[in-house]
N, C-alpha and C positions, 0 to 999 in steps of 0.2 A: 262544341255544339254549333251547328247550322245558325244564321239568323232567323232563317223560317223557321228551322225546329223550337227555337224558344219564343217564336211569335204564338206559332201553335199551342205551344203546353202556356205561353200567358192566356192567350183567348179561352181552352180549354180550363184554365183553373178560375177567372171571370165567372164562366159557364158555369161552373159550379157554385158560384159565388150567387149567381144571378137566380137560379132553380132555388137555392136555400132561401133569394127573399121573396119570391113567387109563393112559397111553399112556406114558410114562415120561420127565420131563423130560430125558434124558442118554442119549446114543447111548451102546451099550455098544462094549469094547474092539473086536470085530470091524469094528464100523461106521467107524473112524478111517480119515480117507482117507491115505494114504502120501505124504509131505512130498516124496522122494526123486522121484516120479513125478510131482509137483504144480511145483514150481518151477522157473522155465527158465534154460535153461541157454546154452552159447553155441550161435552157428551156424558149420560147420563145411563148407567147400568139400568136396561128395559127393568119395570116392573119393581125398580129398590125403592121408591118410593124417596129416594133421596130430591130435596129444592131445588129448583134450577138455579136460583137466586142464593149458592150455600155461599160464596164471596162477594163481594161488593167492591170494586176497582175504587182505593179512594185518591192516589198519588201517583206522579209518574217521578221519579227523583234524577232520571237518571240522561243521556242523553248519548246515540250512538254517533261519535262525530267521526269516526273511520271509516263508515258507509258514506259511500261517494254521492255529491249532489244531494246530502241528509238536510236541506235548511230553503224553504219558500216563506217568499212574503206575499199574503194575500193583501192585506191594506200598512196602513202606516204603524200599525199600533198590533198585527197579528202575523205574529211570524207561528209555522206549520212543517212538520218535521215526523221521519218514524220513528216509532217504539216497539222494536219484536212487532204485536199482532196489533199496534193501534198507532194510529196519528195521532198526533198531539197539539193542539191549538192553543197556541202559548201567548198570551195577552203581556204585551211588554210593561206596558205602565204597572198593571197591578200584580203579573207575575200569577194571573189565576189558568188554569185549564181545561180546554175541553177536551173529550177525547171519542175519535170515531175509530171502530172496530173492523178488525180485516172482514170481508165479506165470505172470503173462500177457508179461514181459520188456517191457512197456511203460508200468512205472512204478506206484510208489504214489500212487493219491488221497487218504485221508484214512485216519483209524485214531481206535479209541474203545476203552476197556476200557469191560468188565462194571460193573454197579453192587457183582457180589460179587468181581468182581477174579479169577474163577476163569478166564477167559476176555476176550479181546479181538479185535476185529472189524479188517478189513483190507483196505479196499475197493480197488480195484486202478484202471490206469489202461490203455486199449488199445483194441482189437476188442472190442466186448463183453465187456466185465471184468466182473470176480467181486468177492464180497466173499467170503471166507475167516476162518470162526471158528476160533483156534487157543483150543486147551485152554490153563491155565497153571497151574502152572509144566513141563508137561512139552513145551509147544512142537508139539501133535501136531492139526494141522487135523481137525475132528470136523463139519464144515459148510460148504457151499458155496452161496453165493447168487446164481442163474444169471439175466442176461436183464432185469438194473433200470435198465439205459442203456446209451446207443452207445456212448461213447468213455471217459468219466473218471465217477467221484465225487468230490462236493467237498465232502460232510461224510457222518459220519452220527451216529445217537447210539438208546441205548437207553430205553424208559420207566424210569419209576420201578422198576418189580419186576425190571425184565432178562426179560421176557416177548417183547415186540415189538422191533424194530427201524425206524428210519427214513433212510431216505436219500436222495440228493436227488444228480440227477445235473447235469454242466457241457453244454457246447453240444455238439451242436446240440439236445438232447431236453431237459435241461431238468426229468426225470421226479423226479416224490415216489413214494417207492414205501414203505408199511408192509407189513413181513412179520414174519409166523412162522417167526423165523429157525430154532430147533430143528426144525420138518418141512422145512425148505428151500422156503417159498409164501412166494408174494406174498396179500397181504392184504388189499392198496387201492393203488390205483396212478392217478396223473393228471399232468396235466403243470402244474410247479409257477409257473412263468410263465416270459419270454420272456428273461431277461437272466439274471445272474451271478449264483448263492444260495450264501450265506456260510453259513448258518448251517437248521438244522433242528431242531425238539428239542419233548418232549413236556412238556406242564404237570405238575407234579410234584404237582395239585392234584385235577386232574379227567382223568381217560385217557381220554377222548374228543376235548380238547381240546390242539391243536398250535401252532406261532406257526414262520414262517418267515422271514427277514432274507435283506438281499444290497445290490447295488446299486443307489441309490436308491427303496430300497422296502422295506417291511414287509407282510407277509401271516398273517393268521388262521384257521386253518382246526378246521373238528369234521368228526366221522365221526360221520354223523348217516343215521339207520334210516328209508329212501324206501323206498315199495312196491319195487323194484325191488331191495332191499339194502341193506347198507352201504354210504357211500359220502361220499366225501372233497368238503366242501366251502369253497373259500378269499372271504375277502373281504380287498382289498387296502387296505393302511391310506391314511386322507387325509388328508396334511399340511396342508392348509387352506393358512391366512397364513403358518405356518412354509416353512423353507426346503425341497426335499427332500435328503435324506441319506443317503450310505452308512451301513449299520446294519450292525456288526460282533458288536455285542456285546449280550444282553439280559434282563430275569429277569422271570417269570413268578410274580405277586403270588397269595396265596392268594383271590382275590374275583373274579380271571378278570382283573385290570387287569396290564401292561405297562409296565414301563420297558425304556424302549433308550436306548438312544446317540446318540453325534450325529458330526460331522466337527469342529465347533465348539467342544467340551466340556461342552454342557451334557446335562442327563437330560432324555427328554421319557414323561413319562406318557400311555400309551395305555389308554383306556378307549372299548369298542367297536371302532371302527376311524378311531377321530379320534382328538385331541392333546387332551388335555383340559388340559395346560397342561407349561409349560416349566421346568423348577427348575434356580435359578442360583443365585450365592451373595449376599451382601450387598453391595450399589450396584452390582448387577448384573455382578460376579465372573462368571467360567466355574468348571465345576466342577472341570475339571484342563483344564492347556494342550492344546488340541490335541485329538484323539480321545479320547473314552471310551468305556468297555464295564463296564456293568455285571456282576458274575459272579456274584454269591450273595448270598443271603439268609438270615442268621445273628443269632442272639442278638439279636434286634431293630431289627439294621441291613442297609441294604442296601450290599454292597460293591463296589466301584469301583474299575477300572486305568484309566489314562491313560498316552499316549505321552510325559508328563512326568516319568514315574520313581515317581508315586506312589500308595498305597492311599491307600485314604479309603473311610469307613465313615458313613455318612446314617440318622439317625431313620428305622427306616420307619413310623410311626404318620404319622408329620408328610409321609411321602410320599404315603401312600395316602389322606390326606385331603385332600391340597393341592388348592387351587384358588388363580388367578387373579385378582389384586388390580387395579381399573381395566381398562384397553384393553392392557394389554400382555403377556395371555396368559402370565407370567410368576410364578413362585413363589419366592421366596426364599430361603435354607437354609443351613446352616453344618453343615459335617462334626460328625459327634460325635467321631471319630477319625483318624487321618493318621500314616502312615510313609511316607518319601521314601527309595526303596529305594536312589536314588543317583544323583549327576550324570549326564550321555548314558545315562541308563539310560530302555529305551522299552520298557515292558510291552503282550504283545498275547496271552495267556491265563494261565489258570492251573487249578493241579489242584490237590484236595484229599486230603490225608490221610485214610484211610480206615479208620484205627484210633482210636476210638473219645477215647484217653488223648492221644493227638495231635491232635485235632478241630479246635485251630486254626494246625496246619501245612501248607503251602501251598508249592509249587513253581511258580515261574513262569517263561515264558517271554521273552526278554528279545530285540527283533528287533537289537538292538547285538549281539548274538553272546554271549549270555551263560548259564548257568539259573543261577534265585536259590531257595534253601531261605528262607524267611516264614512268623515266628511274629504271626501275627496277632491275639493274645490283648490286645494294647495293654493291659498292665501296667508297672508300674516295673522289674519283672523281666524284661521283654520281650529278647530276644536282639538283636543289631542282624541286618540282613540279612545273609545268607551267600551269596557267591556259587560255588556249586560249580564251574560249570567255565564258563571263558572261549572261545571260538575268535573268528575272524574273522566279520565280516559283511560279507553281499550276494558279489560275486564274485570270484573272485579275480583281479586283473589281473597277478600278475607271479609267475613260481616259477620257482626254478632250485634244484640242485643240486650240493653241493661234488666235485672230481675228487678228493678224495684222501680222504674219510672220507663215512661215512653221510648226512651234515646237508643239512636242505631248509630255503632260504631262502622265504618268502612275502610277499605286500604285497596289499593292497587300498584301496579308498574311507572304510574306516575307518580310516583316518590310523594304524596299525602295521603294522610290520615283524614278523614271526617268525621265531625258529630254532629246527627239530624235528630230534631225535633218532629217525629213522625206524625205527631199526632197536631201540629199546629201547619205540617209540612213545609216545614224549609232548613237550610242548613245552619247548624247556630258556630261551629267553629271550625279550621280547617290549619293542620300544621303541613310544612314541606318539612323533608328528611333529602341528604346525597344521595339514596338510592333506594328502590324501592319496595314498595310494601308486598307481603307475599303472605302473613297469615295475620289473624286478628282474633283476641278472647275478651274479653268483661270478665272482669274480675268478679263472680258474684256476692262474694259474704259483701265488698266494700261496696261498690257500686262507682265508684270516683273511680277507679283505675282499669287502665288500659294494657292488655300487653301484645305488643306485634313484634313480627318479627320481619326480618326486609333480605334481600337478595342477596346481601353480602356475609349473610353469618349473622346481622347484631340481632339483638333481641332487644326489646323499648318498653321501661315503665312508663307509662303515660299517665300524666293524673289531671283528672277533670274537675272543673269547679266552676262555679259561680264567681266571676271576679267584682259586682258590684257587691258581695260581702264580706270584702276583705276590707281588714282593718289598718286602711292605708292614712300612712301620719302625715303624709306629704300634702295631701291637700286635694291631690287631682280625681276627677273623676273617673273609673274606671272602664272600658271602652267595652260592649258586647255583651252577650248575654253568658257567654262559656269559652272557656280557655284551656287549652292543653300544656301541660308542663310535666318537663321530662323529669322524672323523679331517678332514673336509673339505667347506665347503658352497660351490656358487658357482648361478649364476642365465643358463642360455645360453638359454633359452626364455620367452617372453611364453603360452604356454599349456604343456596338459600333457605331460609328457616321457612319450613313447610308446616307445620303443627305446633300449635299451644295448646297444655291444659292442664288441668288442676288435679291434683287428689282430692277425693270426695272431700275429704276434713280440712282440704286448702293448706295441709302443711307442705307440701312438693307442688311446685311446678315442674313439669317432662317441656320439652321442647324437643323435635325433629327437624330433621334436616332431608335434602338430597342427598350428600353425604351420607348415608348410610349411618347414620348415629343418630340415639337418643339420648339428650343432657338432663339431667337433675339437680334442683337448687333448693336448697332449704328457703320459705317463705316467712320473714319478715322485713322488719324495718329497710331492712338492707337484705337483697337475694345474696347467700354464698351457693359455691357451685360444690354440688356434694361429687359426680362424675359424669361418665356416659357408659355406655354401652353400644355393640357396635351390634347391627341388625342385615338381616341377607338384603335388603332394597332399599332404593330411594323410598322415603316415611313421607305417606299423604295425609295422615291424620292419627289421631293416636287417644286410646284410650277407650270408648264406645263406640267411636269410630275408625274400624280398624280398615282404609284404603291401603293400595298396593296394587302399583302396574303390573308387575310382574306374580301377583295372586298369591305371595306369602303375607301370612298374619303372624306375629310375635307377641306373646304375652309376656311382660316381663313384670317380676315385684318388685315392685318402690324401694329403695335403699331408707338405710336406718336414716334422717336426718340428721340424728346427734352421732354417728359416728364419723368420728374423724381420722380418715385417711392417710396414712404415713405413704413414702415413695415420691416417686417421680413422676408418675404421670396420674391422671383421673379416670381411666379405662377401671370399669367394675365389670371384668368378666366374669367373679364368681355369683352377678345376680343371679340367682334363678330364672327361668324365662323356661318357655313350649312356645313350640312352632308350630304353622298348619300353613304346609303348599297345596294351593286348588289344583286339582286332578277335574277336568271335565269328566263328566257325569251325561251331560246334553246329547251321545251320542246313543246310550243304553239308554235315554226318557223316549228318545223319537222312535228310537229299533222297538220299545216296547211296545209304545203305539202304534207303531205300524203293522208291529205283530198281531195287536188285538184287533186292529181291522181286518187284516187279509191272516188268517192261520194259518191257508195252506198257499205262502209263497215258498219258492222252489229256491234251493241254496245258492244257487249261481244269480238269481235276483236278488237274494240275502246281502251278496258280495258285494254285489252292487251299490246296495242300497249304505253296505259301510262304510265303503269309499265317499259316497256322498255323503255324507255323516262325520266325515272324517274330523277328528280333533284339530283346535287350529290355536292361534294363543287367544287368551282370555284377562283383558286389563279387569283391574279390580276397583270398581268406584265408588261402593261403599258398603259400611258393615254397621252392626249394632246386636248389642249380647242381647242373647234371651233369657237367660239363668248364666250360672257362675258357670264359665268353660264352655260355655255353646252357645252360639252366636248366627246368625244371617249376613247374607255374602249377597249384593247384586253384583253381577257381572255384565261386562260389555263384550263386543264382538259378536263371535260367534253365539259365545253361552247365556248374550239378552235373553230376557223372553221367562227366567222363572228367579225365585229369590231361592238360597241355597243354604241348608241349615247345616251347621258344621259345628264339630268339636273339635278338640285338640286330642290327641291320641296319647295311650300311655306310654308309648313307646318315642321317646324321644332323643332316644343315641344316635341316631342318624345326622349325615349333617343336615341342617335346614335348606339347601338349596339341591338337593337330591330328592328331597321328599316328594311323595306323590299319596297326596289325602284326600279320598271323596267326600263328600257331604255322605251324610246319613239319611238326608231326607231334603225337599223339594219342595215349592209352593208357584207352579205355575200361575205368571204375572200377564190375565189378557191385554191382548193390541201391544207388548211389547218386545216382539223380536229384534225388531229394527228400532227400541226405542226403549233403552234398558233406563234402570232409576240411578240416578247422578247423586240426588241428597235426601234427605229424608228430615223429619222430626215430627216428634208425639206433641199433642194437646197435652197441659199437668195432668189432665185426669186419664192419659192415652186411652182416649174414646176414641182420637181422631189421627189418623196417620197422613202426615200430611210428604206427599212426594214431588220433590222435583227433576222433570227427566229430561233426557236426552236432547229430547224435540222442544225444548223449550216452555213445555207446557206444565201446567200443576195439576196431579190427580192426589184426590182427598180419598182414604179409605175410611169410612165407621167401623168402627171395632167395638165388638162385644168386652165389658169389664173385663180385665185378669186375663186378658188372652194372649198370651206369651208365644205360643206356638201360631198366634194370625191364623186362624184356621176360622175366623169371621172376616180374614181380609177378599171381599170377595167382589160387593160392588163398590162401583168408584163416580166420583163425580169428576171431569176433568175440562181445562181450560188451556187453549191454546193462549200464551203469554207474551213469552221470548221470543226472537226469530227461530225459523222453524231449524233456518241449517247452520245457525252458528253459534244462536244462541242458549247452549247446555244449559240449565238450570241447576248450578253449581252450589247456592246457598239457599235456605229456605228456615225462614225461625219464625217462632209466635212470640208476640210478646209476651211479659211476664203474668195479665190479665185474663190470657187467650180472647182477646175480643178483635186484636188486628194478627195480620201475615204479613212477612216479609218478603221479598224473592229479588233474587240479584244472579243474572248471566252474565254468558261468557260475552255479550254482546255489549257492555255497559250499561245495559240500563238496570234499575232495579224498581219495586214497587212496591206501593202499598195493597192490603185489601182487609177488608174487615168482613167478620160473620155475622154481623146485623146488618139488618137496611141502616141507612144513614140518619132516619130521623131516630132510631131506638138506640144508634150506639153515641148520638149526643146525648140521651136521656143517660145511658148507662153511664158515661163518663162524667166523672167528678171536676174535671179541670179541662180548660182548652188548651193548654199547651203542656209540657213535662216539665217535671222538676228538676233541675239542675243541681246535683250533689254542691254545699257547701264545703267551703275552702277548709284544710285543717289550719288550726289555730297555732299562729305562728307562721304559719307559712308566707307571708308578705320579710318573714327576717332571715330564711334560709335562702342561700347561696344556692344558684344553678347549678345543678349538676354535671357533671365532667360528660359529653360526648365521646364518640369515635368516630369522625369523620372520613377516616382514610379507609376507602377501601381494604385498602391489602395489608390491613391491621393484624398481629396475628391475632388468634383463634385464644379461648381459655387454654387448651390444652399446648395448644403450641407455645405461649410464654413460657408455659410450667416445663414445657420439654429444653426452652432455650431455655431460661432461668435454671436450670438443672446442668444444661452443658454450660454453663456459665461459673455456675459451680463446680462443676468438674474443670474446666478450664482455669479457676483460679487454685484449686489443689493442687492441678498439676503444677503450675507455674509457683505454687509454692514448694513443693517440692524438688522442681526443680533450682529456683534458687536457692535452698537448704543442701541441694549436693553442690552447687558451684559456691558457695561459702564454705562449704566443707572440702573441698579441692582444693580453694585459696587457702584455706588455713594449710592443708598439708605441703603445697607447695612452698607455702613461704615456712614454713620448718624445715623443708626440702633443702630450700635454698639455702637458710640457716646453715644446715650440716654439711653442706658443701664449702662452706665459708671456713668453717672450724676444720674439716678435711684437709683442705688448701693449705691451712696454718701451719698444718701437721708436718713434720721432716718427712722424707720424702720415702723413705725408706719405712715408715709405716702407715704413710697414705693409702688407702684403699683405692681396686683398680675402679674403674665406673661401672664393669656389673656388678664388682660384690657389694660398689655402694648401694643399688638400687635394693639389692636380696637384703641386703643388714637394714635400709630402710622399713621394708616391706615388712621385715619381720621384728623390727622396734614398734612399726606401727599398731601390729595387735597384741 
């Protein structure tokens, strides 16, 4: 860029500077647009007469820390982050929240505070979404920025002074848009390229000058002053020899030069729109394992996160001079500085403290489910890292909650178990396991125990208790409110254990698998393993909840408990069992409709119209009997959009994976084509069907008494939750009082909500926080239980197969050494009578074959 061209676009951004204080940089109090009017709310079947108010958001538990730039600090003491459809204003001291609601009900894009921290921006996710300036700290939208992209944003960020704004929207448009966010204009608008942008932000150096990052690619851009205007020009960066790279992270050098990031860990220096070299550490070291992202530029360093846990702090004199030593485009470098915030700890932003006495404290983002407080001053006085608050990471695969007290069991891919006290909200205990969690039950008759199952096959008694009531002789005091203790580990699966659950009577637990199997264990003191049975697909749930990707259901009968099994292996394939494969139906509901509107279409539009119709696959994501042998089916894909009432057929000699079974009958689900039901559960008195879908969101059906066949499921009240496109609505339970709800997506977050206003459901509740099952007695004197730690442990049945050829292995080998002692014996008599032969005169010595025949036949 020209000297005059960036003299230009400075005087021209002044000029803007200088009209906004002409004109008054701050809407005054009339201008505040009305929160109450702005943010959405549920949607309510016209004329059911159902409350707006049928939930009451009381808890946010959960935190998505895989969503990129998920973590601002508004002041010292309030860090601000998304939730699916709400922000969350998380008070660090007291750990209380507030929470503001998406505007457009189709989710938060991105979020950025002010450089003065008096405001922060809110760009939305939907139909042409907004980005929404709220004032701070009084919470009161003062700005509305209309019309910057179709669907989502997926960052934005303000200049240096908090004058402009930039954003930068997702597919399909793609757009950059600078505005003047205090008049609510756009500024400069172009389309910022054709793939995924991570990242947008202006040079803190020269304000004309922008830098935008994303997937495999880097881009440069100035507002540069053509006859025709202002106007936005990008050149895309050229990796040359280098590899290309996702660019996550980057900082903008005071001379116009570039560092970014890598996939690899190294920095790469961008000067122009080329690599002008690569910096790595000494004998060509990475800079930190794995991803890096440069974030700032301080006190003469430049600072760096990596997905290895650690800061590190770089000369920048020694960067901004590097070059390239030989052919190997490569620069050499050794941290000045380095803190390793901690094991599985994987940083992907961070924020800076913005009080002046604090300059070098730092909050960061942690995608293991973590925020960390970082004194970055690297002194001998340095603080170690702090971790303020922990949750889960990624999503949740298993939640249930206890029948007899407030408490919500959790499990995910991050190898822990949690139990929260919903009703006090916070979490009272949290165990890690080798690998991780993938299904989770409550044991109801006990209420203390737990059982999950995790990715590798094992299956975990878990037993919960109160440890301040244990009758400990030692003296010491017991630590926490609740403890998890493994009561019992065993191995029925070679992959992950997808379903737990009980027989009504609690004498059988079933467990499933991916593997294709369902195990059986007689329940008590000690689980034995009664067998399995092998089923046509991977088992998503089992028992009233019959999933299935591939749209078979299996009903199979319980084995006897008490009988006991002779043989070699545990396969029970004389259980009894019926099977029902979905057959689409979806395309004879629409052909019929179509019929009844138009009667006389003409066959060759018929034709048409079937092809368009055509069957396609149909995942199965969840079910629930209505009477013995007939059951409801939601389905995904193509066949969203109705719930499918099905039986099992009498005819069951076919095989189960040939089968082709319609439903019988139909219950068209409004608004849900494109947004089929994911999980479901009844209120105890199923008045209440409470659904979680697709999109993230909860719809409530009322239901008339005894209505089995849902033929009152008709209006619905429903609330956008989750995120809209990632986060499925996968679990969904009431407590054992029905006075609260639960809900956990695929996005990590999960929540509270309650069916009173908040002042009637303290009146209703007896206690402020839940009871914690007491310890069994004795148990302070029982021995831990034996683990399986090793992955590639084998399986119940696999022992029983080796323990079998082991046994067969040692018959054989005794069998075999029962004929080589029986050979040695006949040889050494052999040998014997050849001795006494020899003795013999010679003339009636035998020749040496008829020794062997007069042997042979002395033998028998």
């Amino acid at each position: 860029m020209s000297e005059e061209n960036r003299t230009t676009v400075g005087e021209q951004t002044d000029e803007v500077m200088q009209h906004e204080s002409e004109n008054g940089s701050t809407k005054q109090l009339s201008e505040y647009y009305n929160y109450e009017e702005l943010h959405s709310r549920p949607y309510i079947t016209p004329d059911s007469e159902i409350p707006e108010n049928l939930l009451h958001l009381c808890h946010s538990f959960g935190y998505d820390s895989g969503r990129r730039g998920n973590l601002q600090l508004l002041d010292d003491n309030t860090l601000i982050f998304i939730a699916g459809n709400l922000l969350v204003l998380l008070d660090v001291s007291t750990k209380e929240q507030r929470y503001l609601r998406s505007c457009s009900g189709g989710g938060i894009g991105t979020i950025k505070a002010h450089p003065s921290k008096e405001c922060f921006a809110v760009a939305e996710k939907g139909i042409q979404p907004n980005i929404i300036m709220y004032e701070y700290p009084s919470l009161r939208p003062f700005c509305i920025l209309r019309g910057g992209t179709e669907r989502a944003y997926c960052f934005v960020d303000f200049n240096q002074d908090g004058s402009l704004l930039a954003s930068v929207g997702g597919n399909p448009d793609y757009m950059l848009t600078l505005w003047d966010w205090r008049r609510e204009e756009v500024m400069l608008r172009c389309k910022a390229i054709s793939q995924e942008v991570y990242r947008v932000s202006f040079s803190p150096y020269n304000p004309g000058l922008l830098t935008s990052s994303g997937s495999g690619h880097i881009k440069f851009w100035k507002m540069a002053d053509t006859y025709t205007g202002l106007k936005l020009q990008g050149l895309m960066g050229n990796f040359g020899k280098t590899a290309a790279t996702d660019i996550k992270g980057y900082v903008d050098l005071p001379d116009g030069k570039v560092v970014s990031g890598s996939d690899w860990g190294n920095l790469l220096l961008w000067e122009g729109n080329a690599i002008k070299v690569e910096i790595c550490r000494k004998g060509g070291g990475k800079c930190h394992a794995g991803m890096v992202q440069p974030f700032a530029l301080e006190d003469g360093q430049l600072m760096t996160i990596g997905y290895d846990g650690a800061v590190r702090g770089w000369d920048f004199e020694s960067i901004d001079t590097a070059d390239s030593t030989g052919d190997s485009g490569r620069f050499e470098l050794e941290p000045m500085n380095e803190l390793l915030v901690g094991h599985n700890v994987c940083l992907s932003s961070v924020v800076k403290s913005s009080q002046p006495s604090d300059s070098f404290i730092c909050f960061a983002q942690d995608t293991s489910g973590a925020i960390w407080k970082l004194d970055l001053s690297f002194t001998y006085t340095t603080p170690d890292p702090e971790c303020l608050f922990s949750f889960h990471a990624g999503a949740l695969q298993g939640l249930d909650v206890s029948r007899i007290s407030h408490l919500m069991a959790t499990t995910t891919l991050d190898r822990t178990v949690k139990v929260f006290d919903f009703l006090a909200k916070r979490e009272l205990t949290s165990s890690r396991f080798n690998q991780g969690g993938t299904a989770l039950s409550w044991v109801n008759q006990i209420g203390s125990l737990l059982v999950t199952g995790f990715e590798d096959g094992v299956v975990r008694l878990l037993e919960l208790y109160d440890p301040q009531r244990l009758n400990v002789v030692t003296g010491r005091i017991p630590k926490g409110d609740a403890k998890l203790r493994l009561k019992q580990a065993f191995k029925p699966h070679k992959a992950p254990v997808t379903a737990v659950a009980y027989e009504r009577n609690g004498e059988i637990l079933a467990t499933g698998s991916s593997d294709s199997t369902v195990f059986f264990f007689t329940v008590g003191e000690k689980y034995k393993p009664i067998g399995f049975v092998r089923v046509p697909g991977p088992v998503q749930a089992l028992e009233w909840t019959p999933h299935s990707h591939s749209g078979h259901v299996v009903e199979v009968h319980p084995p006897d408990p008490e009988f006991q099994r002779p043989g070699i292996t545990f396969h029970l394939p004389e259980l009894s069992s019926r099977a029902f494969r979905f057959r689409s139906i979806k395309s004879r509901i629409k052909r019929e409709q179509e019929i009844a509107r138009r009667q006389a279409a003409k066959d060759e539009k018929q034709k048409e119209r079937e092809e368009r119709l055509k069957e396609s696959k149909h995942p199965l994501y969840c079910g629930f009997y209505s009477s013995p042998g007939h059951f409801w089916l939601s389905m995904g894909g193509y066949d969203a959009g109705f719930l499918y009432h099905c039986q099992f057929s009498e005819e069951q000699d076919q095989d189960p994976l040939q089968r082709q079974d319609e439903p019988f009958d139909f219950l068209p689900v409004l608004n849900a084509d494109d947004d089929p039901i994911r999980s479901f559960t009844f209120s105890s008195d199923r008045q209440l069907l409470l659904c979680g879908m697709h999109s993230g969101s909860i719809r409530v059906y009322p239901l008339q008494p005894g209505d089995h066949s849902l033929s009152s499921m008709q209006a619905y009240w429903a609330l956008s939750v989750h995120d809209n496109q990632y986060g499925h609505l996968r679990h969904i339970r009431c407590s054992y009082d029905d006075l609260l709800v639960l809900t956990a997506g695929d996005d990590g977050n999960f929540f509270s909500f309650s069916l009173l206003p908040p002042e009637e459901l303290k009146k209703g509740l007896q206690r402020k926080k839940a009871k914690v099952p007491s310890p069994r007695v004795g148990l302070e004197n029982e021995a831990l239980a034996q683990d399986i730690e090793d992955p590639a442990a084998c399986s119940i049945e696999s022992e029983k197969q080796k323990l079998d050829k082991d046994r067969q292995r040692r018959e054989a080998e005794l069998k075999i050494a029962a004929k080589r002692k029986k050979l040695a014996e006949l040889n050494k008599k052999f040998q014997q009578l050849l001795i006494t032969n020899q003795s013999l005169p010679e003339h009636v010595r035998l020749k040496p074959e008829v020794r062997i025949i007069c042997f042979l036949m002395s033998d028998h």
